[in-house]
MARZA-31439 format. One record per residue (C-alpha): residue in one letter; x, y, z. Coordinates in Angstrom, 3 decimals, m for minus. Example, Ala and Ser with C-alpha at 12.3 -4.5 7.8 and 13.67 -1.06 7.14 Angstrom:
% MARZA-31439
<zapa res="A" px="12.300" py="m4.500" pz="7.800"/>
<zapa res="S" px="13.670" py="m1.060" pz="7.140"/>
END
This chain:
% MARZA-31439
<zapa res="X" px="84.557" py="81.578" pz="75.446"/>
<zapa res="X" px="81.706" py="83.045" pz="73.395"/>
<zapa res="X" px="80.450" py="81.815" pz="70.163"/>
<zapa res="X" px="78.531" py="82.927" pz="67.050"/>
<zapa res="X" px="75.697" py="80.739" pz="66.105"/>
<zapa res="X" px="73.220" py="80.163" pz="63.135"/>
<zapa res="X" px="70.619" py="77.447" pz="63.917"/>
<zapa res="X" px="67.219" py="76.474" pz="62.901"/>
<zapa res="X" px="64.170" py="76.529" pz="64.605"/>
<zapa res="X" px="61.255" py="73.987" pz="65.329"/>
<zapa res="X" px="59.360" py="76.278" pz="62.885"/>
<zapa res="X" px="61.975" py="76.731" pz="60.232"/>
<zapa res="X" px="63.157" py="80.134" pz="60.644"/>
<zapa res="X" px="66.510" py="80.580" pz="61.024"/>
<zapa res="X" px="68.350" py="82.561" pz="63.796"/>
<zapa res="X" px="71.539" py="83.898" pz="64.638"/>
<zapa res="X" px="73.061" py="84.937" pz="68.268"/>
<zapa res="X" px="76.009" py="83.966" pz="70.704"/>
<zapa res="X" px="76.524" py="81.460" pz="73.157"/>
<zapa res="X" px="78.777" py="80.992" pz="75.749"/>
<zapa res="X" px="80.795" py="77.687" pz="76.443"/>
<zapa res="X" px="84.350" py="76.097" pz="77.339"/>
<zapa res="X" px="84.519" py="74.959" pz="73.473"/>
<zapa res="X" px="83.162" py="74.805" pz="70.362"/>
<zapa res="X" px="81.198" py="70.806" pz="70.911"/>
<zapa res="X" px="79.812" py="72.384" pz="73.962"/>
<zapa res="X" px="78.417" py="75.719" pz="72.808"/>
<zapa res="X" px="76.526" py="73.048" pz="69.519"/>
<zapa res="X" px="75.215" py="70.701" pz="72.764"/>
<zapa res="X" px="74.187" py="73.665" pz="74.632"/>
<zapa res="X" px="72.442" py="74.499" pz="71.163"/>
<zapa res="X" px="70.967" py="71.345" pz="70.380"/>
<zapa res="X" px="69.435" py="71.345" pz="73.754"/>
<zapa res="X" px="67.462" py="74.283" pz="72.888"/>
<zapa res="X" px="66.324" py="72.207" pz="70.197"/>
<zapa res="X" px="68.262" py="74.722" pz="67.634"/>
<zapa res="X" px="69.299" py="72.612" pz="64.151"/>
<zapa res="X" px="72.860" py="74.047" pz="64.398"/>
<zapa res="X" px="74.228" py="75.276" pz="61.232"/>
<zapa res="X" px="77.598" py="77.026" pz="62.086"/>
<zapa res="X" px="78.687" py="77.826" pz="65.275"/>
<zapa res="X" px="82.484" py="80.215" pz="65.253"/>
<zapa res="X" px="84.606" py="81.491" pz="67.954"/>
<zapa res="X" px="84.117" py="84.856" pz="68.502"/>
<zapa res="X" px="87.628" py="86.759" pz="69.108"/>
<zapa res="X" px="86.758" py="88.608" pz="72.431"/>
<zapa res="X" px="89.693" py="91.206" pz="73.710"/>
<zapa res="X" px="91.691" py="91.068" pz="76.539"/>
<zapa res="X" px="90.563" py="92.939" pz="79.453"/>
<zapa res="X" px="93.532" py="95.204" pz="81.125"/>
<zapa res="X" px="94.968" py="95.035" pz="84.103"/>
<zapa res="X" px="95.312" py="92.489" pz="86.741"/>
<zapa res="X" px="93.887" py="90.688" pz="89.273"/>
<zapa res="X" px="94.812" py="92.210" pz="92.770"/>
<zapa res="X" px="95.213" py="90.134" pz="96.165"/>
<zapa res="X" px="92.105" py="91.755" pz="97.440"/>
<zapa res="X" px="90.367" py="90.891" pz="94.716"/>
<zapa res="X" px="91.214" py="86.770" pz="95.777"/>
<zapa res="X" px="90.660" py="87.831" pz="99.286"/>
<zapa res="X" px="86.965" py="88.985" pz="98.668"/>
<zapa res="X" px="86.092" py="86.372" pz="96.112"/>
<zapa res="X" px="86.821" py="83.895" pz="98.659"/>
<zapa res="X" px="85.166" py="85.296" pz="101.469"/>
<zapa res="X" px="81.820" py="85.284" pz="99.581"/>
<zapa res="X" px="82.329" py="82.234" pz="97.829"/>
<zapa res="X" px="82.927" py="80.769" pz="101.360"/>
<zapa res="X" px="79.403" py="82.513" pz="102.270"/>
<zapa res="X" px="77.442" py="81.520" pz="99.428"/>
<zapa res="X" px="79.009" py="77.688" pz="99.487"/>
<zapa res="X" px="78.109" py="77.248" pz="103.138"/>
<zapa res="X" px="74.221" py="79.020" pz="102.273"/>
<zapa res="X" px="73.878" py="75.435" pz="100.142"/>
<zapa res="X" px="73.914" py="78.090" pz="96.888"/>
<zapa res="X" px="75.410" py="75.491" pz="93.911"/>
<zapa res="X" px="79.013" py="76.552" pz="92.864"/>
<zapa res="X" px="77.846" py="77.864" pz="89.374"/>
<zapa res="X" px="74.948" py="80.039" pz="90.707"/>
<zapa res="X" px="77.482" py="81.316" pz="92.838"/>
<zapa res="X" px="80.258" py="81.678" pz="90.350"/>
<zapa res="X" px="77.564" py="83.110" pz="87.951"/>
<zapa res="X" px="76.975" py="85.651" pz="91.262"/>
<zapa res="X" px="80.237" py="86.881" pz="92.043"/>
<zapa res="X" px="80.939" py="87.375" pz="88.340"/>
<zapa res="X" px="78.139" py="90.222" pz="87.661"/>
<zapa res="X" px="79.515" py="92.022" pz="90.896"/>
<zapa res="X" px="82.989" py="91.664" pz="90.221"/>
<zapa res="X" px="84.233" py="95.340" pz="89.899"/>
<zapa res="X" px="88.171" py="94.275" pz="88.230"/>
<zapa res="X" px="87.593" py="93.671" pz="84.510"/>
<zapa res="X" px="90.321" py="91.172" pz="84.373"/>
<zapa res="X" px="88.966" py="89.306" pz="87.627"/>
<zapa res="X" px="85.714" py="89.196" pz="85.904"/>
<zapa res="X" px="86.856" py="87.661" pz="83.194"/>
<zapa res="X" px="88.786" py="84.576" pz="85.022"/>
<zapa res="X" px="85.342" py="83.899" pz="86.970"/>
<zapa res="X" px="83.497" py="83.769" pz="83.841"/>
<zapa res="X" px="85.854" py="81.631" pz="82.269"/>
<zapa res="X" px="85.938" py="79.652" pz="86.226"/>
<zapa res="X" px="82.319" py="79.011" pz="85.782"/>
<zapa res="X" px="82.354" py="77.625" pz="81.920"/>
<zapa res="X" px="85.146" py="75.114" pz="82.591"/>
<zapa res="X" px="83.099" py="74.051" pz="85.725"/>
<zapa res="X" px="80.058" py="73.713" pz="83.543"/>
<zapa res="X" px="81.783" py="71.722" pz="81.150"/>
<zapa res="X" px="82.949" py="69.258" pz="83.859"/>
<zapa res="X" px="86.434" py="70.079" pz="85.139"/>
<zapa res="X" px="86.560" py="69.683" pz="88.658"/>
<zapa res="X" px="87.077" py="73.360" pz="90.450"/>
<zapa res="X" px="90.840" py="72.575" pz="91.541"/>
<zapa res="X" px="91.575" py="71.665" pz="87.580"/>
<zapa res="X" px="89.618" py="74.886" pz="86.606"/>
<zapa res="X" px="91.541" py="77.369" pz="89.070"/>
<zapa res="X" px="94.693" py="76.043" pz="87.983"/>
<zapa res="X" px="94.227" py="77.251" pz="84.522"/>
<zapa res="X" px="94.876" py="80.641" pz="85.883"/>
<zapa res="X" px="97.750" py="80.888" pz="87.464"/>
<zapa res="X" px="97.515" py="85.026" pz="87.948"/>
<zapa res="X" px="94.955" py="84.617" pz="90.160"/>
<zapa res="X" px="95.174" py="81.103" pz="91.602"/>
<zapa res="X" px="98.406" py="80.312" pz="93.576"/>
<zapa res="X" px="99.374" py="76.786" pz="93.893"/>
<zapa res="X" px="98.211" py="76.746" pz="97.290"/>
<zapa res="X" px="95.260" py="77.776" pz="96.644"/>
<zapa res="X" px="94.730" py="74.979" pz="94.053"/>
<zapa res="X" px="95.914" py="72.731" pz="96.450"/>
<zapa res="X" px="93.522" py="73.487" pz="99.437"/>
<zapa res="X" px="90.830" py="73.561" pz="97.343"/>
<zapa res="X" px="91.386" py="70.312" pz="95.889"/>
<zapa res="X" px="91.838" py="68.638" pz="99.134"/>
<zapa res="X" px="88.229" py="70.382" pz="99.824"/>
<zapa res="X" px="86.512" py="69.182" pz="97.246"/>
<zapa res="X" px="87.909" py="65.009" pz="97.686"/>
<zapa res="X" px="87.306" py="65.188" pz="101.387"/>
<zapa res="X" px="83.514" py="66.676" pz="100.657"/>
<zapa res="X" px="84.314" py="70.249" pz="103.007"/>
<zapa res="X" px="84.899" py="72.409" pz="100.356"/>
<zapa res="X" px="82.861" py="74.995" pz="102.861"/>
<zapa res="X" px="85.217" py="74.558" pz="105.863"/>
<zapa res="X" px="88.263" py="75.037" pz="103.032"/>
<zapa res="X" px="87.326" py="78.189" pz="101.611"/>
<zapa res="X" px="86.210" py="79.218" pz="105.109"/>
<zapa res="X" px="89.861" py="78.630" pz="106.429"/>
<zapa res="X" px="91.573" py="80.131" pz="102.996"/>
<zapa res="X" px="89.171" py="83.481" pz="103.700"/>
<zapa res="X" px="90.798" py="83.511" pz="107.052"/>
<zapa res="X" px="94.749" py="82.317" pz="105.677"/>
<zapa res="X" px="94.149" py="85.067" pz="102.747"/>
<zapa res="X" px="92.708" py="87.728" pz="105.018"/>
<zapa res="X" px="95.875" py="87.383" pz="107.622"/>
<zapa res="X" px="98.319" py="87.522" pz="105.131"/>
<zapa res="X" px="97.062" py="90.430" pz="103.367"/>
<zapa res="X" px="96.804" py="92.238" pz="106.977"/>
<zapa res="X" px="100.546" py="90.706" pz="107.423"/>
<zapa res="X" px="101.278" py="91.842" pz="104.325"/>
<zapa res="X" px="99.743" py="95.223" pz="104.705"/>
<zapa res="X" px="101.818" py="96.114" pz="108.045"/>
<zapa res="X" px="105.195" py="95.121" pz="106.573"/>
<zapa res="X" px="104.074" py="97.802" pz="103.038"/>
<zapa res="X" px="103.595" py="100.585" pz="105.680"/>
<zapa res="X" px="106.860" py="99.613" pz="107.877"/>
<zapa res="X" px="108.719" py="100.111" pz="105.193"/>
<zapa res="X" px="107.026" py="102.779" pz="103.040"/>
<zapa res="X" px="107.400" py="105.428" pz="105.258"/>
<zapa res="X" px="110.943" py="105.671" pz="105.896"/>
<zapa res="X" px="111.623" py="104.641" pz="101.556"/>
<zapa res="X" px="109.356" py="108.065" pz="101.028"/>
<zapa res="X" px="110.753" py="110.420" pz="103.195"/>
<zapa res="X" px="114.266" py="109.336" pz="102.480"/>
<zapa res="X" px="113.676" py="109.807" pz="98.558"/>
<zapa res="X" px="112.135" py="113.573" pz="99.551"/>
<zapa res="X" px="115.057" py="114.303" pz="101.521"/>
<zapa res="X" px="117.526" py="113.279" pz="98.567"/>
<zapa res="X" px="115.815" py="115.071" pz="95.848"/>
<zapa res="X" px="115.634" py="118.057" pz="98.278"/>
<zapa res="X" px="118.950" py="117.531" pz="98.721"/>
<zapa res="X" px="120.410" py="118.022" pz="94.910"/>
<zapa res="X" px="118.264" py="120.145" pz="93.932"/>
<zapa res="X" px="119.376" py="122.417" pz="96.780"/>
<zapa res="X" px="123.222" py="121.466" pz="95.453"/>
<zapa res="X" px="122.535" py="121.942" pz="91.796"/>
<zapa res="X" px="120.157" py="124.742" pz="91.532"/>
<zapa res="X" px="120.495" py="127.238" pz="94.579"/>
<zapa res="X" px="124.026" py="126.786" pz="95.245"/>
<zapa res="X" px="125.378" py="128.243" pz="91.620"/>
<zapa res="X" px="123.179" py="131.350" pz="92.814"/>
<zapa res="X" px="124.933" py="131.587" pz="95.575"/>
<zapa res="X" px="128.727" py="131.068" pz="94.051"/>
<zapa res="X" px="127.685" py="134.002" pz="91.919"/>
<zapa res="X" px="127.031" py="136.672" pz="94.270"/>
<zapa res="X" px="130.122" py="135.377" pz="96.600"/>
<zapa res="X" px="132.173" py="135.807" pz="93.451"/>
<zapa res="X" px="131.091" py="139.055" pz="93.195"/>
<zapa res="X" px="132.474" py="140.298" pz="96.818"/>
<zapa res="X" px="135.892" py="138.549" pz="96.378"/>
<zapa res="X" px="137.918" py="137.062" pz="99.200"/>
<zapa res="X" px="138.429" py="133.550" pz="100.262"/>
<zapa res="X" px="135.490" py="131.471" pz="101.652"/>
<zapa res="X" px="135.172" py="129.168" pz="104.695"/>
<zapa res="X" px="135.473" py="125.686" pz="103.580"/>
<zapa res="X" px="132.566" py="123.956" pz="104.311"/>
<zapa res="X" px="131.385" py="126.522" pz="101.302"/>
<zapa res="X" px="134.013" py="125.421" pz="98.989"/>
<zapa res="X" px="133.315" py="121.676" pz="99.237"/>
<zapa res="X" px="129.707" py="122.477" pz="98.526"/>
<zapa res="X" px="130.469" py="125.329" pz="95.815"/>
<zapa res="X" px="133.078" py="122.112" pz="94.314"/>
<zapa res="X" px="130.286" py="119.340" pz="94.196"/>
<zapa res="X" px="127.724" py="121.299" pz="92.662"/>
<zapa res="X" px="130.232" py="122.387" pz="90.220"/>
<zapa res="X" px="131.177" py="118.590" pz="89.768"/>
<zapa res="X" px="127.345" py="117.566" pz="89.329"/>
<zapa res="X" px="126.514" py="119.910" pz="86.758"/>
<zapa res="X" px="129.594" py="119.178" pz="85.333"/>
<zapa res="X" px="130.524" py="116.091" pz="82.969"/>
<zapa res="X" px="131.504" py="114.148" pz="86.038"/>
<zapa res="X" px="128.172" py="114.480" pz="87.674"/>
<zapa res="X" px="126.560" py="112.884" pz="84.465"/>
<zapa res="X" px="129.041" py="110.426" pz="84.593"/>
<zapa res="X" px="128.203" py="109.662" pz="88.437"/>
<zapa res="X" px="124.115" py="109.567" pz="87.687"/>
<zapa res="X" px="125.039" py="107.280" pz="84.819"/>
<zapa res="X" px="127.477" py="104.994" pz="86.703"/>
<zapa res="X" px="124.724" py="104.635" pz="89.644"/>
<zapa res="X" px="121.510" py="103.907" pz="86.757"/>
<zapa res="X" px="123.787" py="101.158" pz="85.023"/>
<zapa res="X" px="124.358" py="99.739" pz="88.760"/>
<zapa res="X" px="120.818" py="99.358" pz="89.922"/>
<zapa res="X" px="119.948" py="98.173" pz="86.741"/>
<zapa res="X" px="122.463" py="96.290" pz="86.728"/>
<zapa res="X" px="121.754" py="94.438" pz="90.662"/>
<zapa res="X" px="117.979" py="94.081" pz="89.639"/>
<zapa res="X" px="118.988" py="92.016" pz="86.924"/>
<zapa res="X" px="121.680" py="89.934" pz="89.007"/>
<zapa res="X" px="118.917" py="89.999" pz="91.493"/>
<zapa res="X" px="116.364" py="88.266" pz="88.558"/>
<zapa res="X" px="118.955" py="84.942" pz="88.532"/>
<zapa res="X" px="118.400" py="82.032" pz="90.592"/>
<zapa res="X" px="122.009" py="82.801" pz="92.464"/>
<zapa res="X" px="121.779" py="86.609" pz="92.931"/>
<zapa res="X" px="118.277" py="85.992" pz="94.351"/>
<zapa res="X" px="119.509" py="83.629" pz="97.011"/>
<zapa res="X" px="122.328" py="85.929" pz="98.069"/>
<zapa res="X" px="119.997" py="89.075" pz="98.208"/>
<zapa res="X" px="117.422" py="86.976" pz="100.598"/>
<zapa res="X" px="120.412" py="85.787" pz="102.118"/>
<zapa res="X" px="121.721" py="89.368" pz="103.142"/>
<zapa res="X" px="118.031" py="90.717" pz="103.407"/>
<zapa res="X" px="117.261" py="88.154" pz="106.421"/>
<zapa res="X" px="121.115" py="89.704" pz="107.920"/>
<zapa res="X" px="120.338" py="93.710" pz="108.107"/>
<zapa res="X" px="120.685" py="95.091" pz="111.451"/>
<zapa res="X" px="116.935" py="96.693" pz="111.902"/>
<zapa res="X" px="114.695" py="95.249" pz="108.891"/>
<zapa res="X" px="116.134" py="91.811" pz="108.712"/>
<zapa res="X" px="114.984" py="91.044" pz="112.100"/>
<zapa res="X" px="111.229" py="92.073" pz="110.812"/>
<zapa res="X" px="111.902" py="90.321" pz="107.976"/>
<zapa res="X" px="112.654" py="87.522" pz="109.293"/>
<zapa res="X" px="109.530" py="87.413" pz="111.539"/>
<zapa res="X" px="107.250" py="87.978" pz="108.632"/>
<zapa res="X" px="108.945" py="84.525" pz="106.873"/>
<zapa res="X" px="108.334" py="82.796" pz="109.651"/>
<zapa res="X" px="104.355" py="84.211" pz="110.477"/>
<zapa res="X" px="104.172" py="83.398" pz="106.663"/>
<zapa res="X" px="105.856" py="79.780" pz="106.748"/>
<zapa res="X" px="103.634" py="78.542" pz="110.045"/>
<zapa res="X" px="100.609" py="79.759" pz="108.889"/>
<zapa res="X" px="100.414" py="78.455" pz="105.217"/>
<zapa res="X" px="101.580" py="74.808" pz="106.390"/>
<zapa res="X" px="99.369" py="74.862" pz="109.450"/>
<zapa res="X" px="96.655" py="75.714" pz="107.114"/>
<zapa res="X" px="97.210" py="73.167" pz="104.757"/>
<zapa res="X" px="97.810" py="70.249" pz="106.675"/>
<zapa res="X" px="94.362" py="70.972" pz="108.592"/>
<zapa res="X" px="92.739" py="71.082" pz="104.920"/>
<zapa res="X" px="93.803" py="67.513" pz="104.712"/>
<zapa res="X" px="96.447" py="68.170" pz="101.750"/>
<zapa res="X" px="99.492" py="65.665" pz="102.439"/>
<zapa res="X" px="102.274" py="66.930" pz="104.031"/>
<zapa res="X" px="104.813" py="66.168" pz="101.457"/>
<zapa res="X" px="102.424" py="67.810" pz="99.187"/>
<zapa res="X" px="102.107" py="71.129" pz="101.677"/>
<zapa res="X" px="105.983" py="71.292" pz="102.081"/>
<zapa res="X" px="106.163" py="71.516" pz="98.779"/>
<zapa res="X" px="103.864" py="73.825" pz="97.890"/>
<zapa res="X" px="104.694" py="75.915" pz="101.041"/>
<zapa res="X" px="108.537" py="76.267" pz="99.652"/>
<zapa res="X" px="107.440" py="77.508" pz="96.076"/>
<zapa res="X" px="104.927" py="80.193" pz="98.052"/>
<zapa res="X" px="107.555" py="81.114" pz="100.705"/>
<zapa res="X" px="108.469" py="84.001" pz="98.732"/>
<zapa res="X" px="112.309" py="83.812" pz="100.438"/>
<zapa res="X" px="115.186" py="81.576" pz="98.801"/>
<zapa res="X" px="116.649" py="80.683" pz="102.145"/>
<zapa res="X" px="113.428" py="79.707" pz="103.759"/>
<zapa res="X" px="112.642" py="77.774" pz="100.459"/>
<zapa res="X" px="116.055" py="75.565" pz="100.592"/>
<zapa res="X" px="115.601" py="74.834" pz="104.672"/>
<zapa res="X" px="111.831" py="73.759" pz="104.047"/>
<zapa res="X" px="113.101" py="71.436" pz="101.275"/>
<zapa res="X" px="115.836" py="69.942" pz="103.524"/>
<zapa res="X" px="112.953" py="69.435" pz="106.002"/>
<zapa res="X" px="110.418" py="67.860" pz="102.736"/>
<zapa res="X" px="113.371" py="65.611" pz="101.819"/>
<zapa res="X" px="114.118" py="64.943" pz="105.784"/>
<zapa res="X" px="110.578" py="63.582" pz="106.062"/>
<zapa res="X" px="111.107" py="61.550" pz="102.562"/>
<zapa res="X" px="114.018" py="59.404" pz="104.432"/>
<zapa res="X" px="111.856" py="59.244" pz="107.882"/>
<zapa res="X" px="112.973" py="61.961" pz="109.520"/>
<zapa res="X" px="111.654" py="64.515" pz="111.093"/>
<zapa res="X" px="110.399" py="68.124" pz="109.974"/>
<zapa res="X" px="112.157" py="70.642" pz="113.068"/>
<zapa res="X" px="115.675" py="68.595" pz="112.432"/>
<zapa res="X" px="116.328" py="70.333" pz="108.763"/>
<zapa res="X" px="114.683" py="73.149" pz="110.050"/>
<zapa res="X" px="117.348" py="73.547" pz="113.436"/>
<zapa res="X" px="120.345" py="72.851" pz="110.505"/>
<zapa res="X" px="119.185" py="75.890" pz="108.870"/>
<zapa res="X" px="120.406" py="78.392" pz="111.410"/>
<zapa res="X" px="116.950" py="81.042" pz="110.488"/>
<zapa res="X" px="114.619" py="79.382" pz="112.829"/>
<zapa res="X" px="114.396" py="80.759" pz="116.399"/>
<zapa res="X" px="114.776" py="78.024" pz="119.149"/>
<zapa res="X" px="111.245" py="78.366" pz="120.450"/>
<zapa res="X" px="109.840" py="77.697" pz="117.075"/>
<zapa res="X" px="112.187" py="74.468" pz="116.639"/>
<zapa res="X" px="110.745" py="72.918" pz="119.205"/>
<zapa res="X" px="106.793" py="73.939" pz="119.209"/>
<zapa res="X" px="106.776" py="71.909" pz="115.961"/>
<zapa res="X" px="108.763" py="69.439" pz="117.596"/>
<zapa res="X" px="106.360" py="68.998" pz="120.050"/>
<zapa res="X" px="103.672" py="68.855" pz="117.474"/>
<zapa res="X" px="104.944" py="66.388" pz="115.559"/>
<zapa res="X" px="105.476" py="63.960" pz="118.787"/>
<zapa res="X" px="101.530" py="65.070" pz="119.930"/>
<zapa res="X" px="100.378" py="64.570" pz="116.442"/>
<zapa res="X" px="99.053" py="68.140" pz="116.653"/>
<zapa res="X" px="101.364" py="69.589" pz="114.588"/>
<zapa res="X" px="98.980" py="72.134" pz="112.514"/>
<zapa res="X" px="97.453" py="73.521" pz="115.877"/>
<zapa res="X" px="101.027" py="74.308" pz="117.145"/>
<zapa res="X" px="102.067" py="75.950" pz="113.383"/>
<zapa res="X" px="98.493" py="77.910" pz="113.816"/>
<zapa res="X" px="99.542" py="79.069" pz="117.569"/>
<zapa res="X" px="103.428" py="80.022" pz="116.264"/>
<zapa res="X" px="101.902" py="81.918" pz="113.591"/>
<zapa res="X" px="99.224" py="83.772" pz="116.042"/>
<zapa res="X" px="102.284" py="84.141" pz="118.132"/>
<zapa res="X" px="104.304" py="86.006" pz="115.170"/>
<zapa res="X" px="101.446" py="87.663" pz="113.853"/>
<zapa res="X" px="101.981" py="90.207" pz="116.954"/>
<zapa res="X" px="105.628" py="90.240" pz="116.975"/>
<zapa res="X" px="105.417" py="91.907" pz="113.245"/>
<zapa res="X" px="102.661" py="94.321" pz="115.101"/>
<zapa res="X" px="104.928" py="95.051" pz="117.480"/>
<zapa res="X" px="107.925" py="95.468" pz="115.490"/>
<zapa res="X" px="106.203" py="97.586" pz="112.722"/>
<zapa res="X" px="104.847" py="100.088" pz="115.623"/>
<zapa res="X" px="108.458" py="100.030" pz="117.247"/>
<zapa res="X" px="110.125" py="100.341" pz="113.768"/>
<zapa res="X" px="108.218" py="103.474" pz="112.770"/>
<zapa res="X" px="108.653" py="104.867" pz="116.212"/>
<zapa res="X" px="112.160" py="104.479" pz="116.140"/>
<zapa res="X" px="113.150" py="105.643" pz="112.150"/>
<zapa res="X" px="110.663" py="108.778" pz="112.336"/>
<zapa res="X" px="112.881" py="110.620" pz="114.520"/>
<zapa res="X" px="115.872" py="109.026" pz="113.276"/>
<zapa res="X" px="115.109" py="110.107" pz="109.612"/>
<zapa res="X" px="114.083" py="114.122" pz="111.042"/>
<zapa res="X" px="117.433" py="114.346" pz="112.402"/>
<zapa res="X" px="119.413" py="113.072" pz="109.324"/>
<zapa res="X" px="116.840" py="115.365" pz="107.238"/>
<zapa res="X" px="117.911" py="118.228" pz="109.328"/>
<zapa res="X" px="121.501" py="117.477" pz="109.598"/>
<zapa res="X" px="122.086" py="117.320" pz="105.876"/>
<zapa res="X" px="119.947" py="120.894" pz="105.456"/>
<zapa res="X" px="120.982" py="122.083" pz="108.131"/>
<zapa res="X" px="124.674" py="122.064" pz="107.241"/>
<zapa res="X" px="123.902" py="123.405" pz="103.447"/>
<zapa res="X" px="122.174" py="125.985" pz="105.115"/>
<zapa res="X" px="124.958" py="126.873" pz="107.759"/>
<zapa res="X" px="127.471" py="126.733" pz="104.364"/>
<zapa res="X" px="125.600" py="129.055" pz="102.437"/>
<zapa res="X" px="125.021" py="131.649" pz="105.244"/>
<zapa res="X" px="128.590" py="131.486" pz="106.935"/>
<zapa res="X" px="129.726" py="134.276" pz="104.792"/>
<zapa res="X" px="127.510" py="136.309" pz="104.902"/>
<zapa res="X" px="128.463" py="136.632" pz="108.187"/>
<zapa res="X" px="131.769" py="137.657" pz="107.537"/>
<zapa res="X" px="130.598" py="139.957" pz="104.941"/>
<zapa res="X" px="133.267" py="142.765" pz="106.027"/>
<zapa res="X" px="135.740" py="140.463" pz="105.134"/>
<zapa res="X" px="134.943" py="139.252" pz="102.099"/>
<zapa res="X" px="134.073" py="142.807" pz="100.399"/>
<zapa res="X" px="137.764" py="144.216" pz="102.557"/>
<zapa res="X" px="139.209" py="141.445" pz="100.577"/>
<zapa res="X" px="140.095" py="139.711" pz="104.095"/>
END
């Protein structure tokens, strides 16, 4: 926070200015230790910066943090650093605030968790393990490497699915506006020459007359109030669970899915229990990051599991989402006592099964979308030329 000042000098002479500090007693100590005579110190209203902080943004930060921590550079000085090159306004601001509440004491875990846009839990959570074992390097090292994986994980799945989304919405809007716009241009001049038309033409001739028509408005209406309608169903804590539910059971993306919550699942717990944070702790954390309702409930049944003595893969084999091979590499980890290695080596594992399903996915919908694409236009096409065709006809009246 910034604050206005007037003080008084050694010499008398008063002076005004701002200072920066986490409140209002430590901007006047900050003051008296430039041996000001403080006379009134007010917060100065400072606007919110727009926007918001982006992943990359926490996946850079990081990485030099890690760079500068490990160079022996003090964690101010290299707050204070990455603050005059940060290029987001809004990330600027949260390290600037970072580096006052670290300057006023909080530890760094406590000061990160007053920004929760920027700051996940795990994050807070690894780096408080770093800084009570004394390897806060090594931690931010390993939650560069967590945060650059899942951002490439995260990257692959984007461009899986974006592709087929894009060229689907083209083809639709292609589509009606072929229906609604060129087909009434074409009723007209086949009204003109008379006679009956084939009937592929007269369904298409009917539904653009029915879109442009009260009952098309209707339809457009009726499908708006549904989606908007689902997203908010989608919003509760029931409709959420069903959607992840059916999500995880679509034919071609679910399987991807699927792999993605479980490259996701082994990789943040792997990387937290080798940070040293508890594993009670990690499960938790893990289930509120998991991002998937189903995943969330079986890693609770395995938290809870663990809370009674039991074991972690037992809950997990219950849940019916886990693959076999995964049930027992963790089961074999938690006999060897290795268990973060073998969640480290599943998620390695994953990691290429998304890579390869992403490359086989776009492979296999590409082709798949051209020949729906061309299908649909193909047959409005076909409709709209058929009678021309059979031109003699129509003008004979036969």
């Amino acid at each position: 926070m910034q604050f206005a000042y007037k003080a008084r000098g050694a010499g008398g002479k008063t002076t005004e200015g701002v200072v920066e500090a986490a409140d209002q007693k430590a901007a006047i100590t900050r003051l008296r230790e430039q041996k000001l005579i403080v006379i009134e110190v007010t917060q100065q209203v400072v606007k919110k910066k727009k926007g918001k902080v982006k992943n990359n943004d926490i996946v850079i930060f990081s990485r030099q943090l890690s760079t500068l921590v490990s160079s022996g550079v003090p964690i101010v000085q290299g707050l204070n650093i990455l603050e005059e090159q940060a290029e987001n306004p809004a990330f600027k601001t949260v390290v600037g605030a970072l580096r006052l509440d670290i300057e006023s004491g909080l530890s760094i875990a406590d000061a990160m968790k007053k920004h929760p846009v920027a700051f996940t839990e795990l994050y807070v959570s690894m780096i408080r393990a770093g800084e009570v074992g004394g390897i806060l390097d090594t931690i931010l090292e390993r939650l560069s490497a967590y945060l650059e994986s899942a951002e490439a994980l995260r990257a692959k799945v984007k461009s899986a699915l974006m592709y087929p989304m894009v060229v689907s919405i083209v083809a639709a809007l292609i589509t009606v506006f072929l229906i609604m716009f060129v087909i009434p241009i074409f009723k007209n001049i086949f009204a003109s020459f008379g006679g009956n038309l084939p009937f592929i033409t007269q369904v298409l001739i009917s539904l653009s007359d029915m879109l442009r028509g009260p009952a098309g408005i209707a339809m457009f209406a009726c499908i708006g109030v549904a989606i908007w309608g689902g997203k908010r169903y989608i919003k509760t804590g029931k409709g959420e669970e069903q959607f992840d539910e059916i999500s995880l059971k679509l034919p071609v993306f679910g399987i991807l899915l699927k792999k993605v919550a479980i490259a996701k699942f082994t990789r943040t717990l792997g990387t937290l229990i080798k940070s040293g944070v508890p594993i009670l702790q990690g499960l938790e954390t893990v289930a509120k990051t998991s991002g998937n309702k189903v995943i969330e409930r079986a890693i609770n049944s395995s938290r809870d599991s663990i809370k009674e003595g039991g074991r972690i893969s037992d809950p997990l084999k219950k849940a019916g989402i886990f693959p076999p091979m995964v049930i027992q590499m963790i089961s074999v980890g938690e006999e060897t006592g290795g268990l973060d290695n073998m969640l480290n080596k599943i998620a390695d594992f994953y990691d290429q099964e998304v890579d390869t399903a992403v490359k086989g996915l776009t492979s296999m919908i590409e082709p798949l979308i051209m020949v729906v694409l061309g299908a649909v236009i193909g047959t409005i096409v076909i409709a709209l030329f058929m009678p021309m065709f059979s031109l003699g006809d129509l003008v004979s009246g036969g």
